[in-house]
C-alpha positions in Angstrom: 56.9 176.9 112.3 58.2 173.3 113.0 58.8 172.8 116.8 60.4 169.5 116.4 63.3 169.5 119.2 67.0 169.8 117.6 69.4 167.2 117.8 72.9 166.5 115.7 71.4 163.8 113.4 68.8 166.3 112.0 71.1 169.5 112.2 73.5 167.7 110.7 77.0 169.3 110.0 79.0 171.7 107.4 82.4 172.7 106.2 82.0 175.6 108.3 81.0 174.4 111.7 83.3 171.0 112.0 86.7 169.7 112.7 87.9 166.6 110.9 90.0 163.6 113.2 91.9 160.8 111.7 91.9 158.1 114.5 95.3 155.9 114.4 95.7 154.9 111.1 98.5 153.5 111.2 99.9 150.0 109.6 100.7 147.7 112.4 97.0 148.1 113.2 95.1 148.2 109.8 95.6 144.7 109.2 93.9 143.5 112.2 90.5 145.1 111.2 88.7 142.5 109.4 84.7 143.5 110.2 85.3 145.1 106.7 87.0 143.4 103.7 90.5 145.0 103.3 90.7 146.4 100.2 86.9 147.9 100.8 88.6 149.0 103.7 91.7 150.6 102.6 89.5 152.3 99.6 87.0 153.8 101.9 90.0 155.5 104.3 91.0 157.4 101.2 87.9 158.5 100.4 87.6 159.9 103.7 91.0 161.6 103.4 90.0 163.1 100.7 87.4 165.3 102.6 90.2 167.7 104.3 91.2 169.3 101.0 88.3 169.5 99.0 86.2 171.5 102.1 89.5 172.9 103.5 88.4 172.4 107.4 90.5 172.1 110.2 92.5 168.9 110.1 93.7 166.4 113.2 95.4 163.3 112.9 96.0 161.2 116.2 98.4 158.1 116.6 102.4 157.5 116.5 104.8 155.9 114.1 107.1 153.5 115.9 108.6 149.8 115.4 105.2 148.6 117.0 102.4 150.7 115.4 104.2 150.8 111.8 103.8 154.2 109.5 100.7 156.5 108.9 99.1 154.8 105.9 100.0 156.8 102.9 96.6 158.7 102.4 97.0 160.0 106.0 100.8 160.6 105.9 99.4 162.5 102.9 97.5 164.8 105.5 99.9 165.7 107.4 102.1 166.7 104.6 99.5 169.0 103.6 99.6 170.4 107.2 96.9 168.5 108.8 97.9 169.4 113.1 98.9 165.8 114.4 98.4 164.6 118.0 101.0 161.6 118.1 102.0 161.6 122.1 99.1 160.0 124.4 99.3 156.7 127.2 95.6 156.7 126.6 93.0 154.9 124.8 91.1 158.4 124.3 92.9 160.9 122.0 91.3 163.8 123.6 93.9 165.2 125.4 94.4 168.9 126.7 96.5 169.6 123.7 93.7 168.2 121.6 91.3 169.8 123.2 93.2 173.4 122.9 93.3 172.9 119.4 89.4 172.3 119.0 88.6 175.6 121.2 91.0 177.4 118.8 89.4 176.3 115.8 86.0 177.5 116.9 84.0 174.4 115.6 81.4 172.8 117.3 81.2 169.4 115.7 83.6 166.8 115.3 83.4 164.4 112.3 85.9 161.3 113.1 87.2 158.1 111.6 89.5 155.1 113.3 91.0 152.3 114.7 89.6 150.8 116.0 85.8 151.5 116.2 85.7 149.9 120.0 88.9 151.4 121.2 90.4 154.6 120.3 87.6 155.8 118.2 85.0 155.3 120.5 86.5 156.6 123.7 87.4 159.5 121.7 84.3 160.1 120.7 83.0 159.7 123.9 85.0 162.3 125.7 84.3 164.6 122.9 80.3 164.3 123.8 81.2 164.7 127.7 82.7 168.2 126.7 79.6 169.4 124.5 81.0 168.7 120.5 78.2 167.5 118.4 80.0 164.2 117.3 79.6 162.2 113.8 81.3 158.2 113.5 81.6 157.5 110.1 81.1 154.0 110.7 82.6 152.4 107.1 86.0 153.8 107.7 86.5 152.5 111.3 86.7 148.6 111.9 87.4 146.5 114.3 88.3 142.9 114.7 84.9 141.0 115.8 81.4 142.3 114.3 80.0 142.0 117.8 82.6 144.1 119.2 81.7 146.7 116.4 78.2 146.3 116.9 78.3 147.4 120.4 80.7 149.9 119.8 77.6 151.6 117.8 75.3 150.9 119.8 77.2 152.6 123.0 78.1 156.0 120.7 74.5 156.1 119.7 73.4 155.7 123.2 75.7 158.3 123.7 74.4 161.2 121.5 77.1 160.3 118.5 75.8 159.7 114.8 77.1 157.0 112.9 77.5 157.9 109.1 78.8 156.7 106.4 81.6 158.5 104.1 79.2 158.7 101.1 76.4 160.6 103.2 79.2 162.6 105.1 80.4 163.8 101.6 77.2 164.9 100.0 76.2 166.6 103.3 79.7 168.9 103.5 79.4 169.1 99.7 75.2 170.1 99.7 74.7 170.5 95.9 76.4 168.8 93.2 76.0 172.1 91.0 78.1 173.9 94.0 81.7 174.9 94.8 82.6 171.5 95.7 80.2 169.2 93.2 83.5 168.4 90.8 85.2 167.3 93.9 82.7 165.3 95.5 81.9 163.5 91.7 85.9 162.7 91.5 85.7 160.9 95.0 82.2 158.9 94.2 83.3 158.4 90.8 87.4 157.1 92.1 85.6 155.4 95.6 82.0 154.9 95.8 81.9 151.1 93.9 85.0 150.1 95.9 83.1 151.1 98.4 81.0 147.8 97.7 80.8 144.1 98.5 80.6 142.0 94.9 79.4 142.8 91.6 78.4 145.9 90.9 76.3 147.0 87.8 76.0 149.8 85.7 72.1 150.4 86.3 72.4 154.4 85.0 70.2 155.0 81.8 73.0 155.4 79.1 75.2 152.5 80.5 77.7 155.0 81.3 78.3 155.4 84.6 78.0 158.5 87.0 79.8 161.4 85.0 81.2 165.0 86.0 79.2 168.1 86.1 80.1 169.7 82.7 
């Protein structure tokens, strides 16, 4: 019997167990994220909102619409359409507020995979405050920029330090989704299929044995 000591990076997380927050994703502020290319950027955020209807898990969705901040970007207005809970009145950087918090406790989960602007702002005192109060928490890094790769860097560093877990929307999919033979396989292969190369900087090439392509579970 293995008596290697738990933590979140190797118990990982399931559609079962984890709540999914949307961080501000709002148009007056997507523009100013530059540490990833825009249109990589803007591909990978739908991606991500993709994940709250294919494993049906409890859905939050902080930030405000207003002259300032702009509109939720479509695939998040999309969310909340759908019914995703929204948390849009805050004065602070952190979105965990005691009506957020309620709303975890209700939902019974126990771990927290988020997405935001900015990664060394809102995100990451979110994040933090949902560590001080015992969620297992889970960044996915390629969805939250920032404006200055140093900024972004120690943004990551400081949520590691933390106890966070920085992933990466492909790995977060394929972990909800397990098995590409399951439940969920067709829907995880539509989102790599629609996302995964956008989700790419340059060329990409066809390296799969037929010249085809990933394809769909028959």
């Amino acid at each position: 019997m293995s008596t290697a000591p738990k933590n979140a990076a190797l118990t990982g997380f399931t559609p079962a167990d984890t709540a999914l927050l949307y961080v501000d994703y709002v148009t007056g502020l997507d523009n100013l994220m530059t540490t990833i290319p825009g249109k990589q950027y803007r591909n990978n955020i739908a991606a991500f909102a993709k994940f709250s209807g294919l494993f049906g898990m409890p859905t939050g969705v902080l930030g405000e619409e207003s002259p300032y901040y702009g509109s939720f970007l479509p695939e998040i207005k999309a969310l909340i359409d759908a019914g995703a809970r929204t948390f849009q009145s805050r004065s602070t950087p952190t979105g965990y507020t005691a009506e957020l918090a309620e709303w975890l406790r209700q939902t019974g989960r126990t771990k927290v995979l988020i997405g935001g602007i900015s990664i060394d702002n809102c995100t990451l005192h979110t994040s933090l405050d949902l560590l001080r109060n015992g969620y297992d928490v889970f960044v996915v890094v390629d969805v939250s920029s920032t404006n200055s790769k140093m900024a972004e860097d120690a943004a990551i560093m400081r949520l590691v330090q933390a106890g966070a877990v920085p992933v990466s929307w492909l790995n977060a999919l394929t972990e909800l989704g397990t098995d590409f033979a399951g439940p969920h396989g067709k829907g995880m292969m539509q989102i790599i299929q629609t996302h995964w190369p956008a989700s790419t900087v340059g060329v990409v090439d066809d390296t799969t044995p037929d010249g085809h392509g990933m394809q769909l579970p028959a």
